[in-house]
C-alpha positions as CSV (number, residue, x, y, z in Angstrom):
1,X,-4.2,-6.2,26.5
2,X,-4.2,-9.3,28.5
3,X,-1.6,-11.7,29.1
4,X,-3.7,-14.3,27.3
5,X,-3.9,-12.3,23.9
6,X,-0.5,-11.4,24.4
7,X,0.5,-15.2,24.4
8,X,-1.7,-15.9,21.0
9,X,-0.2,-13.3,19.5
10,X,3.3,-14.1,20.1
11,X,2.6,-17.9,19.4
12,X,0.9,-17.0,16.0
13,X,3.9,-14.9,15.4
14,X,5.8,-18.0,15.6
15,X,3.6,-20.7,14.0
16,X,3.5,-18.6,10.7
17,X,7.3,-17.5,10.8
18,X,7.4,-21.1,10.8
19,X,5.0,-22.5,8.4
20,X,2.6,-21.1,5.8
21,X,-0.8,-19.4,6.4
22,X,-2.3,-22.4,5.2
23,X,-0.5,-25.0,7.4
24,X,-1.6,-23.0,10.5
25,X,-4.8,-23.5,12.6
26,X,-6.6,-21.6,15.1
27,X,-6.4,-24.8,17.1
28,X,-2.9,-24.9,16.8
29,X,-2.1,-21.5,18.2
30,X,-4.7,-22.0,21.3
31,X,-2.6,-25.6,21.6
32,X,0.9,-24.0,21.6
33,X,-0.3,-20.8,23.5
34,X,-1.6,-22.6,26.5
35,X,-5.5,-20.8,26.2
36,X,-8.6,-22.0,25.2
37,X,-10.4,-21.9,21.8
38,X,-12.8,-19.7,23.4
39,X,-10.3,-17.2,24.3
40,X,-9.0,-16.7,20.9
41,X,-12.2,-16.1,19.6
42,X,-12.8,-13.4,21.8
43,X,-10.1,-11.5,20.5
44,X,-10.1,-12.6,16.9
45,X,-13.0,-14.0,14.4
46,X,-10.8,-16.3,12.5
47,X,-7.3,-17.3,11.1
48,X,-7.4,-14.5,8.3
49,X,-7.9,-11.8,11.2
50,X,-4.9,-12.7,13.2
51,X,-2.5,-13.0,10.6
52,X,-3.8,-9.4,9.1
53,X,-3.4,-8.1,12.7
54,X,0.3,-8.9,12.7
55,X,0.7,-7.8,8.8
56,X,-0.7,-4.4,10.8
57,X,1.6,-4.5,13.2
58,X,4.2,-4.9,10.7
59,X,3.5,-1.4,9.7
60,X,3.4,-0.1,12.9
61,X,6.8,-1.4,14.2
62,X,8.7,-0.1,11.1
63,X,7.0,3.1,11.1
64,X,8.3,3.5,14.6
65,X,11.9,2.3,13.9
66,X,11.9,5.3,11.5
67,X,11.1,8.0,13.4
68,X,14.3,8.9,14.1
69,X,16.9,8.7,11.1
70,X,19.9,10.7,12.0
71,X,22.4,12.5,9.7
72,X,23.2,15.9,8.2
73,X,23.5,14.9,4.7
74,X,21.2,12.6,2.5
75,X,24.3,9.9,2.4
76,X,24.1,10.0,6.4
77,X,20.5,10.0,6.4
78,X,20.5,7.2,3.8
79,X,23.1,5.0,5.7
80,X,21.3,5.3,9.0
81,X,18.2,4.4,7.0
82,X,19.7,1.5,5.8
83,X,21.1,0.4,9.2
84,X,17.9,0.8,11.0
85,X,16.3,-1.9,8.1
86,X,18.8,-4.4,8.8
87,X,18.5,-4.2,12.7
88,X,15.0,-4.0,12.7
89,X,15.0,-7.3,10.5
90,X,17.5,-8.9,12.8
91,X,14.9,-8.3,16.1
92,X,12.4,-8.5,13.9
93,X,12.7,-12.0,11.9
94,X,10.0,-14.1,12.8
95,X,7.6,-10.9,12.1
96,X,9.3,-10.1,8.8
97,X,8.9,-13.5,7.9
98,X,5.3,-13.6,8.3
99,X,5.1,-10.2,6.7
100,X,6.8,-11.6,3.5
101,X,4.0,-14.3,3.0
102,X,1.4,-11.9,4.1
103,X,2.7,-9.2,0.8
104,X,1.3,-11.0,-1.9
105,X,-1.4,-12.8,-0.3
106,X,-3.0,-9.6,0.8
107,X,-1.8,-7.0,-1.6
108,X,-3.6,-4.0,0.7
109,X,-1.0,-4.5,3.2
110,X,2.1,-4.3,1.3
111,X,0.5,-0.8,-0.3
112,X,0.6,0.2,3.0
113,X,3.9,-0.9,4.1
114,X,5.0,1.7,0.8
115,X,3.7,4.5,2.2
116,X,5.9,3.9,5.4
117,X,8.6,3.7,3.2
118,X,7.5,6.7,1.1
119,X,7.6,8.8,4.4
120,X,11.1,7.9,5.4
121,X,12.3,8.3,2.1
122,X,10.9,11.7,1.6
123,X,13.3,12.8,4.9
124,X,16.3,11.3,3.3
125,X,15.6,12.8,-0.2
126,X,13.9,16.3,0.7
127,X,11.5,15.5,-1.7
128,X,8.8,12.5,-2.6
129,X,10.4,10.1,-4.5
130,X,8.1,8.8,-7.5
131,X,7.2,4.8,-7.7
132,X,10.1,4.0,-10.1
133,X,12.6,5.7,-7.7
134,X,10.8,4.0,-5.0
135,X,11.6,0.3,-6.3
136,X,15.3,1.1,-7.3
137,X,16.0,2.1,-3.4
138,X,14.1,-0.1,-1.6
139,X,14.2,-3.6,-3.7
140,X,18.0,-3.7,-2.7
141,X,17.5,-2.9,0.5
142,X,14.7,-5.3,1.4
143,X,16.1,-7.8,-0.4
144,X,19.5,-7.6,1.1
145,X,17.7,-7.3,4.9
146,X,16.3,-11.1,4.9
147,X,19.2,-12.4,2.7
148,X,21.8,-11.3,4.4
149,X,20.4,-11.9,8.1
150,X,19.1,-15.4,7.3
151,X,22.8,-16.2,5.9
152,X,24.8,-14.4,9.2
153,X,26.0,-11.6,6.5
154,X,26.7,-8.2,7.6
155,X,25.8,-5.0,5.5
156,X,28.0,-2.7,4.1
157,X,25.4,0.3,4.6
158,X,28.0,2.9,3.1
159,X,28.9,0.7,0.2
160,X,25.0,0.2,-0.4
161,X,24.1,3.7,0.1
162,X,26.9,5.0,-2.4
163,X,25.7,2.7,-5.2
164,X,22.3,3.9,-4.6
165,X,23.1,7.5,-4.9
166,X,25.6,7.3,-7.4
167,X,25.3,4.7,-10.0
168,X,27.5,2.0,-11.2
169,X,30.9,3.6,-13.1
170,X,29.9,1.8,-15.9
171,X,29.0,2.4,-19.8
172,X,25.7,1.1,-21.2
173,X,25.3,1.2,-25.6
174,X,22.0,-1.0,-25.1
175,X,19.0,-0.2,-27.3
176,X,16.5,-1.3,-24.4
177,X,13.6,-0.7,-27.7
178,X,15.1,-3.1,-29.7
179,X,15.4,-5.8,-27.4
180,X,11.8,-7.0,-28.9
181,X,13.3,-8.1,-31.8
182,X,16.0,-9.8,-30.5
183,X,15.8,-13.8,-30.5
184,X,16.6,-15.4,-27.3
185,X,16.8,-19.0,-26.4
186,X,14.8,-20.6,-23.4
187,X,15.9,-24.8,-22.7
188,X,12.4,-26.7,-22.4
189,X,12.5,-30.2,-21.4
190,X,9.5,-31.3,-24.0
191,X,7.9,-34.8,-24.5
192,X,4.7,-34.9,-24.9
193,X,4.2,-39.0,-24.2
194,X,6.2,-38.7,-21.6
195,X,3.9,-39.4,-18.4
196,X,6.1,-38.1,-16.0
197,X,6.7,-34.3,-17.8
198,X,3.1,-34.1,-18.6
199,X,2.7,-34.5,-14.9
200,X,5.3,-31.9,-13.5
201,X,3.8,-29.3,-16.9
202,X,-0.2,-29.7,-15.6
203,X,1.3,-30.0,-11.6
204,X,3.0,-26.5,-11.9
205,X,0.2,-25.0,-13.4
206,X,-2.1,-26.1,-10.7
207,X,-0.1,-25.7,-8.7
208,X,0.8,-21.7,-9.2
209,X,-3.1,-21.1,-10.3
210,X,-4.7,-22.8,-7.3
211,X,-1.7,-22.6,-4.1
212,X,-0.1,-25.8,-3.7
213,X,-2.1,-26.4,-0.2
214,X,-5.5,-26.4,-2.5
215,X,-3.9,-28.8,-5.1
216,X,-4.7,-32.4,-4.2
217,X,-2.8,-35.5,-6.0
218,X,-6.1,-36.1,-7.6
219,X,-6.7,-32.8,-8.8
220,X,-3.0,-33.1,-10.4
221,X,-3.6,-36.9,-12.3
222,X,-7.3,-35.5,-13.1
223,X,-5.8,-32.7,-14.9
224,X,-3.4,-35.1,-16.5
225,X,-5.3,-37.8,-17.5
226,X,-3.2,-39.9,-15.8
227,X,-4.2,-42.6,-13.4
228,X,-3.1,-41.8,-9.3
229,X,-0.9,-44.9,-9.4
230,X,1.4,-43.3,-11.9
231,X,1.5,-40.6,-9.7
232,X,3.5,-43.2,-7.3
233,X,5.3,-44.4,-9.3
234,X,7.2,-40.8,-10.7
235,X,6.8,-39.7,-6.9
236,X,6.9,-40.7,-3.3
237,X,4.1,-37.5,-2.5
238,X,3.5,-34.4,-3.1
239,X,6.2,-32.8,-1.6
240,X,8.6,-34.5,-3.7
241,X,6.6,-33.3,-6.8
242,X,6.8,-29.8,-5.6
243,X,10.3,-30.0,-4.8
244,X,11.0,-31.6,-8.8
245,X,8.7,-28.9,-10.2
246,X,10.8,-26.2,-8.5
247,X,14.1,-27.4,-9.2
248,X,13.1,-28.0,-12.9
249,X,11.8,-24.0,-12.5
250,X,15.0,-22.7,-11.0
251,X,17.3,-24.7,-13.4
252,X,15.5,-23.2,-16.5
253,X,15.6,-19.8,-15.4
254,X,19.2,-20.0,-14.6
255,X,19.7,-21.5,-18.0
256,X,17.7,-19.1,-19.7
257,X,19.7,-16.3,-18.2
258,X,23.0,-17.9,-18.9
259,X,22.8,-19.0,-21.9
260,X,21.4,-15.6,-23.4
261,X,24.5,-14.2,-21.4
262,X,26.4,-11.7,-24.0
263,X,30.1,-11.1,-22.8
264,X,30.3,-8.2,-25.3
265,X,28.1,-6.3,-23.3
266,X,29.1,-3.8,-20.5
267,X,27.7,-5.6,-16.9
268,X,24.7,-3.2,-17.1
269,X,23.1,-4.1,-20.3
270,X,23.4,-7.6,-19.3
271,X,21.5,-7.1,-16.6
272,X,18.8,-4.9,-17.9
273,X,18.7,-7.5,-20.6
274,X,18.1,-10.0,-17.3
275,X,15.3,-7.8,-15.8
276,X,13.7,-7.7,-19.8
277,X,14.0,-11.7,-20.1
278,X,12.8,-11.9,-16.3
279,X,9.4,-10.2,-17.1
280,X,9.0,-11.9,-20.5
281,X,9.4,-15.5,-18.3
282,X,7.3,-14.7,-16.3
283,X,4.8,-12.7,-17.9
284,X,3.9,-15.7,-20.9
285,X,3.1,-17.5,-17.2
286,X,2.8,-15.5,-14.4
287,X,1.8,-19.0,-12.4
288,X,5.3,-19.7,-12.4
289,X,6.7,-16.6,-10.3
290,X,3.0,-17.3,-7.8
291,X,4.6,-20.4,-7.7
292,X,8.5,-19.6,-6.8
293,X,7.2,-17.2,-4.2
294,X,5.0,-19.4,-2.0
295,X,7.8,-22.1,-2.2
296,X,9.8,-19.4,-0.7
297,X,7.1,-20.5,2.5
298,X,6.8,-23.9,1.6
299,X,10.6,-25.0,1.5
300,X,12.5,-22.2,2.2
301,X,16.2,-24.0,1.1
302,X,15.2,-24.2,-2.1
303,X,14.5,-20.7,-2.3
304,X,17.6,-19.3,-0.8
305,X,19.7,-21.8,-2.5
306,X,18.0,-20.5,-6.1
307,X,19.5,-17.4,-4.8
308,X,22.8,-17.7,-4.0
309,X,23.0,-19.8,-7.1
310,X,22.1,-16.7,-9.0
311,X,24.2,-14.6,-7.0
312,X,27.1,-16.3,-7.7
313,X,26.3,-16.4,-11.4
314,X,25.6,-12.2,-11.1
315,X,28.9,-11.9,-9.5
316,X,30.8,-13.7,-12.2
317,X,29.2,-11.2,-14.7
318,X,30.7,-8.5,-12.7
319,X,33.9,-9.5,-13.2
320,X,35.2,-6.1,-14.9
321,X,34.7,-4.4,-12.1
322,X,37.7,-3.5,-9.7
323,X,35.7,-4.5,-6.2
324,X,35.8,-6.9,-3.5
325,X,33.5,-10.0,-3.5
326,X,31.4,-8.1,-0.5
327,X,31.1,-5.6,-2.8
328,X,29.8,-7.2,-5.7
329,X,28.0,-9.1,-3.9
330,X,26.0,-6.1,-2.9
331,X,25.6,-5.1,-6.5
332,X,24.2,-8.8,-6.9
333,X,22.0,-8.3,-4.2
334,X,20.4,-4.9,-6.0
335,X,20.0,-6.3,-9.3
336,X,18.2,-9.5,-7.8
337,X,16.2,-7.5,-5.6
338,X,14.7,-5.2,-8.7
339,X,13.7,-8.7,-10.3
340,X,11.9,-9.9,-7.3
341,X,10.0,-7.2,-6.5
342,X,9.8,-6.4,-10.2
343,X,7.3,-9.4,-10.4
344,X,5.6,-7.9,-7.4
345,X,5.0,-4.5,-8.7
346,X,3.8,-5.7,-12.1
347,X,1.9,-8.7,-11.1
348,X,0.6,-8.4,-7.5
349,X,0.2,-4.7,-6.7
350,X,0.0,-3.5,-10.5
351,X,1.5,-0.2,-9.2
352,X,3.6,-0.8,-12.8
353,X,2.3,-1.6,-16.1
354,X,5.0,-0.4,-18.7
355,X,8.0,-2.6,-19.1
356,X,10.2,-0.3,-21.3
357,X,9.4,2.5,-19.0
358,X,10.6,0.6,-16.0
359,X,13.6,-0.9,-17.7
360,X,14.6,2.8,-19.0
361,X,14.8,4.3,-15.6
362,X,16.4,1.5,-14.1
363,X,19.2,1.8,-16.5
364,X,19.3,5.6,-15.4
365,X,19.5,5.1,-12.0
366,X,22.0,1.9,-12.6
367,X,24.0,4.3,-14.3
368,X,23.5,7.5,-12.4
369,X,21.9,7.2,-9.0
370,X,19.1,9.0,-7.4
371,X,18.8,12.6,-7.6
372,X,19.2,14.2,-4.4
373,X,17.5,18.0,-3.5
């Protein structure tokens, strides 16, 4: 290819690591590139094309990073597997960060980033490793990858690669089928002549239905039935509305999680209880976990500082467990990374559909590992 489309692809490479597909222009990239309007057009038809050519090349580069994963044993395989991830994400950033935008807003791609996956797993395993396997490996690893590099953390790829292959040495006495008719306790701020909630309740709505970029003030006040000068007088813009609406999000959820926190059960159970109270959240209002991933775009601090704050609050709960903060941080890392890309699989790809199902193998594997050939 030319030096031209080489230029527009590395620009738009770093206008959307920076911003979100929305924010970005075709105008923009020719500006920042240095080439003419015409120029991109002769490569590309439109915005949408270029940002699903680098999801593409997404594919492409990992598949290549993983063509060679050295080891005798699975636990070598694995490690070097792991290793490869978290160097690829370090020279990779600005590409994974587009990527991470581009897996929910075009769902095609991230089924094909699995079956990259899939493949290297398959080496590591001698055998194909079924879609529930498939999330307990990777969410911990893909999570950890952009956490830990965005932060300047370093890996523990053995530590991570034990834990995956052998479990947690831990007990677990939960009845995951009961756990329907168990009462748990979620804090709502509620008043309903309160002008300001009613605003922030119909905002996150629109919000996670219709993209924050598509939701204008007026749409918001419209919905409300609120005049646009109350609006201004709760908020300076919109931004500061999004920012209120997330925090209110993120404090609930952590509330929710803490205050159904039971210290009589093993660390496990109160995490598979977690991942059960996770889906129910977000499940009664799947807008609200649309909504806390594009943020993660939007205004990426609040984002990573929802997670460390429920890091720290996973580490506490580990507390029984005779390991270093690095280590339990990585067992943090795990259990947040099957929640995230729990809400993935269940309500962007739809690769799963039975909760118990999920939640009963996840306890396996918490508890015993991954089978190995």
């Amino acid at each position: 290819m030319s030096n031209g489309h080489d230029k527009i692809i590395r620009t738009a490479i770093e206008l959307f690591a920076q911003n979100t597909f929305d924010e970005v222009s075709v105008s923009q990239i020719c500006k920042q590139a240095k080439v003419s309007n015409g120029l991109f057009y002769k490569y590309f038809k439109n915005k949408e094309e270029i940002f699903k050519h680098l999801l593409e090349e997404t594919s492409k580069r990992i598949r290549n990073y993983f063509q060679n994963i050295n080891g005798k044993t699975p636990e070598e395989k694995l490690i070097d597997f792991i290793e490869i991830n978290f160097e690829l994400t370090k020279k990779e950033l600005s590409l994974v960060k587009v990527y991470r935008e581009g897996q929910y807003k075009f769902i095609e791609f991230e089924q094909k980033l699995r079956i990259v996956y899939l493949e290297a797993l398959k080496k590591i395993f001698n055998r194909e490793l079924n879609e529930l396997e498939y999330i307990f490996v990777m969410s911990g690893i893909r999570f950890i990858n952009v956490n830990y590099v965005v932060r300047g953390i370093e890996n523990n790829s053995k530590f991570l690669a034990k834990t995956i292959l052998n479990g947690l040495s831990d007990k677990s006495e939960l009845n995951l089928d009961k756990l329907k008719d168990k009462d748990f306790y979620l804090r709502v701020p509620f008043n309903s002549d309160n002008l300001k909630n009613k605003l922030l309740e119909r905002g996150e709505i629109l919000f996670g239905t219709k993209g924050v970029y598509e939701t204008k003030i007026y749409d918001i006040t419209s919905d409300s039935s609120v005049g646009i000068g109350s609006f201004y007088y709760y908020f300076k813009n919109k931004e500061d509305f999004l920012v209120e609406i997330i925090m209110n999000t993120k404090n609930t959820l952590m509330y929710f999680l803490k205050d159904n926190y039971d210290e009589n059960l093993s660390p496990i159970d109160n995490h598979l209880m977690f991942l059960y109270l996770m889906q129910e959240y977000f499940q009664k209002s799947i807008y609200k976990y649309k909504l806390l991933r594009e943020v993660e775009f939007i205004k990426s601090y609040i984002s990573l500082d929802f997670y460390i704050s429920l890091e720290n609050f996973y580490i506490e709960t580990l507390k029984t467990y005779n390991l270093s903060i690095e280590e339990k941080r990585i067992i943090s890392s795990i259990l947040i990374g099957l929640s995230h890309y729990m809400g993935i699989e269940f309500f962007f790809t739809k690769n799963l559909n039975d909760k118990m199902e999920f939640l009963k193998s996840m306890k396996s594997f918490l508890l015993n590992g991954i089978h190995v050939e």
